[in-house]
C-alpha positions in Angstrom: 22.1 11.7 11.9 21.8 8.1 13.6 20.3 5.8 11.4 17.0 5.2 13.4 16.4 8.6 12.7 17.5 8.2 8.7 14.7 5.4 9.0 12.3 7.1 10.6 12.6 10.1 8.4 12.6 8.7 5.7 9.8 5.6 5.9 7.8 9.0 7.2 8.2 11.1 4.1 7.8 7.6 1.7 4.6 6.9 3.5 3.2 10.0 3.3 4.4 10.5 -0.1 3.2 7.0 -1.3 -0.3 7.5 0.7 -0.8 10.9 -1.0 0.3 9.6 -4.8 -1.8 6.2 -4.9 -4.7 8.7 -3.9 -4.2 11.7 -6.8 -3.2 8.6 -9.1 -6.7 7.1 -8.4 -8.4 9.9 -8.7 -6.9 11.3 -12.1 -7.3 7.9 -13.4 -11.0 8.7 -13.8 -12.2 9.1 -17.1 -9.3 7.8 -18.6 -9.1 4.2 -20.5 -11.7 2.0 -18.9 -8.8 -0.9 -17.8 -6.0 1.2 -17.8 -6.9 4.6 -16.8 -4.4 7.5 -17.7 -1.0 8.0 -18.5 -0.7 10.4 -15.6 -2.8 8.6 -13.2 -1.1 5.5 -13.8 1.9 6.9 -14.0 1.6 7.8 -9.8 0.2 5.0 -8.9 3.5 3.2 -10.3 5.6 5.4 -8.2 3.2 4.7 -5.0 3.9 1.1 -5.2 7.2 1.2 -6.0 8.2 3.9 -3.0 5.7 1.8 -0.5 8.5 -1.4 -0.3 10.6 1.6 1.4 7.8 2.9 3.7 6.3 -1.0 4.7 9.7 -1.6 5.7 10.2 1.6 7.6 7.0 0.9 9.5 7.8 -2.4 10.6 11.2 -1.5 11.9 9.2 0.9 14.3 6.9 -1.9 15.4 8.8 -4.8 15.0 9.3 -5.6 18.4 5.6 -5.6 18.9 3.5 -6.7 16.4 5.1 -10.4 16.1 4.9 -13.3 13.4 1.3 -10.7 12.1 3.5 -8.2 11.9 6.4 -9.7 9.8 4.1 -11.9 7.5 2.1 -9.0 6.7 5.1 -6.9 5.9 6.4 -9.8 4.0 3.1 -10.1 2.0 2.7 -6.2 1.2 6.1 -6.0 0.0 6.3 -8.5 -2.3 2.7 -7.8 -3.3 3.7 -4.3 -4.2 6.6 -5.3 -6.3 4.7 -7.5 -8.3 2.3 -4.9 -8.8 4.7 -2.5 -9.8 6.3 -4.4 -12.8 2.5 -4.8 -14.0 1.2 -1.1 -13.3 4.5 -0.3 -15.3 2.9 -2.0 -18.8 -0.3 -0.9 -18.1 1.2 3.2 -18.5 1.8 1.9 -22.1 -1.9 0.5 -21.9 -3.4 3.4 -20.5 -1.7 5.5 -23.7 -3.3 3.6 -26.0 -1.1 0.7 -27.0 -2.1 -2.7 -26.7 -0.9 -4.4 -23.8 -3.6 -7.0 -23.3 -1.2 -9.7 -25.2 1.7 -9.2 -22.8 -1.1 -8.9 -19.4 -3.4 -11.2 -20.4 -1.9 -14.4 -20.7 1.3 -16.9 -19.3 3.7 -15.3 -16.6 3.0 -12.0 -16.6 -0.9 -13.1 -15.6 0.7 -15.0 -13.0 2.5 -11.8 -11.8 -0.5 -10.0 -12.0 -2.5 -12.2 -9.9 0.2 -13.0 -7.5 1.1 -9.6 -7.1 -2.9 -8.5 -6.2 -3.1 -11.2 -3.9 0.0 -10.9 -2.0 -0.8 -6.9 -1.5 -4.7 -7.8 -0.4 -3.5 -10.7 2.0 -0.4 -8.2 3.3 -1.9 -5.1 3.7 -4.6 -6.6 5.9 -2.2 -8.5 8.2 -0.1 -5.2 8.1 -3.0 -3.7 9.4 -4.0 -5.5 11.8 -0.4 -6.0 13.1 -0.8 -1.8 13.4 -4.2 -2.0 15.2 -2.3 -4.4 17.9 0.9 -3.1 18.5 -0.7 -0.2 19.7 2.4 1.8 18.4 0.6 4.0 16.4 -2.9 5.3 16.1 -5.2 2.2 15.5 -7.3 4.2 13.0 -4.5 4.4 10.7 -4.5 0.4 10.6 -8.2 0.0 9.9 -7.6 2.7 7.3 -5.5 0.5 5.5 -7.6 -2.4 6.1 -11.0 -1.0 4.7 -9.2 0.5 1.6 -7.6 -2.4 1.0 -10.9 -4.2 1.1 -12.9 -1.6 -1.1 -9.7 -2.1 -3.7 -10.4 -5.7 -4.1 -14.5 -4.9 -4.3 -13.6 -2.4 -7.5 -12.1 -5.5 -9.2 -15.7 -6.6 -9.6 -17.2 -3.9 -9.8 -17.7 -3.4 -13.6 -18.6 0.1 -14.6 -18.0 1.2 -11.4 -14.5 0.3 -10.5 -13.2 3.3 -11.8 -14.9 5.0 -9.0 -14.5 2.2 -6.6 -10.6 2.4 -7.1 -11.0 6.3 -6.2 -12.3 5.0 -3.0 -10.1 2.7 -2.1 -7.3 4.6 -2.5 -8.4 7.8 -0.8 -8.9 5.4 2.6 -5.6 3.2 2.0 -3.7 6.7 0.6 -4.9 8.1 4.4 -3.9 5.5 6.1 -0.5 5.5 4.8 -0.5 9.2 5.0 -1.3 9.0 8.8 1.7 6.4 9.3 4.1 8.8 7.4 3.5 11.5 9.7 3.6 10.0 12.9 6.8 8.3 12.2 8.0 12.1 11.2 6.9 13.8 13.9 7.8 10.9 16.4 4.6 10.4 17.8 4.1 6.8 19.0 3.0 5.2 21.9 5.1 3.6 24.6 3.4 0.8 26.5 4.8 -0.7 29.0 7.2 -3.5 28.9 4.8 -6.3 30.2 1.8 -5.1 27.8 4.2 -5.5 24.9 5.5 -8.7 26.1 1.6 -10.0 25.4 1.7 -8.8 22.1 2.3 -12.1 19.8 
């Protein structure tokens, strides 16, 4: 198999995959711990972030050429947003199973993590997503999918009693979003415009 279609393939399947896991994850977080959620929940939402560095990448390679310095910033952002993320979402599984993580979360680098992390992922996915909505390569719905859940994420962080449900929200849109992407890089359905259009496209 040539290796644009390994890439294709599989940034497909780990978007769809990641876009279908940080949705269920949200979702079965509900009623769990009020910070942490649950075991499970948490647990999916781990592997979502860790399995989106493979499908951000994938998804750039197939619009490199025309989504520009947006593009490559935002796919710079979201992936090093998302491993951040990942290291923390890892302690907070032991959080969300009852042990006490608040003195390893709360305070010195691993705050930093956690804040760098959340901002690099909110800053990245929305330059991701716009770089999507312009390079015209895929359906520009799927950007703004990722764009609005990525906006109704960071509402949930202040959303007090409500965040749970916020959170839900948030990652049913992005989840959809990156569902959308999956697919159309596994069924090969992008658009070609032609060579002077993407010429514009800065």
């Amino acid at each position: 198999m040539p290796l644009s279609n390994l890439v294709r393939a599989g940034g497909g399947l780990t978007s769809a995959a990641a876009g279908i896991l940080l949705a269920l994850g949200h979702i079965f977080n509900l009623g769990g711990n009020p910070a942490y959620g649950t075991v499970l929940g948490t647990s999916l939402v781990f592997i979502a972030h860790v399995i989106l560095v493979f499908a951000l990448v994938a998804i750039y390679s197939a619009q490199s050429e025309r989504s520009g310095p947006l593009g490559s910033w935002g796919m710079v952002l979201s992936v090093l947003g998302t491993t951040l993320a990942s290291a923390v979402v890892f302690v907070e599984i032991a959080g969300a199973s009852g042990v006490d993580v608040e003195p390893v979360l709360g305070t010195g680098a691993p705050a930093i993590i956690d804040l760098l992390g959340s901002l690099g992922f909110f800053i990245g996915l929305i330059l991701f997503g716009v770089a999507v909505m312009r390079a015209g390569v895929f359906a520009r719905w799927a950007g703004l999918l990722l764009i609005v859940g990525d906006i109704v994420f960071a509402v949930g962080s202040f959303a007090g009693s409500a965040a749970p449900v916020v959170f839900v929200i948030g990652g049913v849109i992005t989840g959809a979003g990156f569902a959308w992407l999956g697919l159309s890089l596994l069924s090969g359905q992008r658009r070609s415009l032609p060579a002077r259009q993407s010429a514009r496209v800065s």
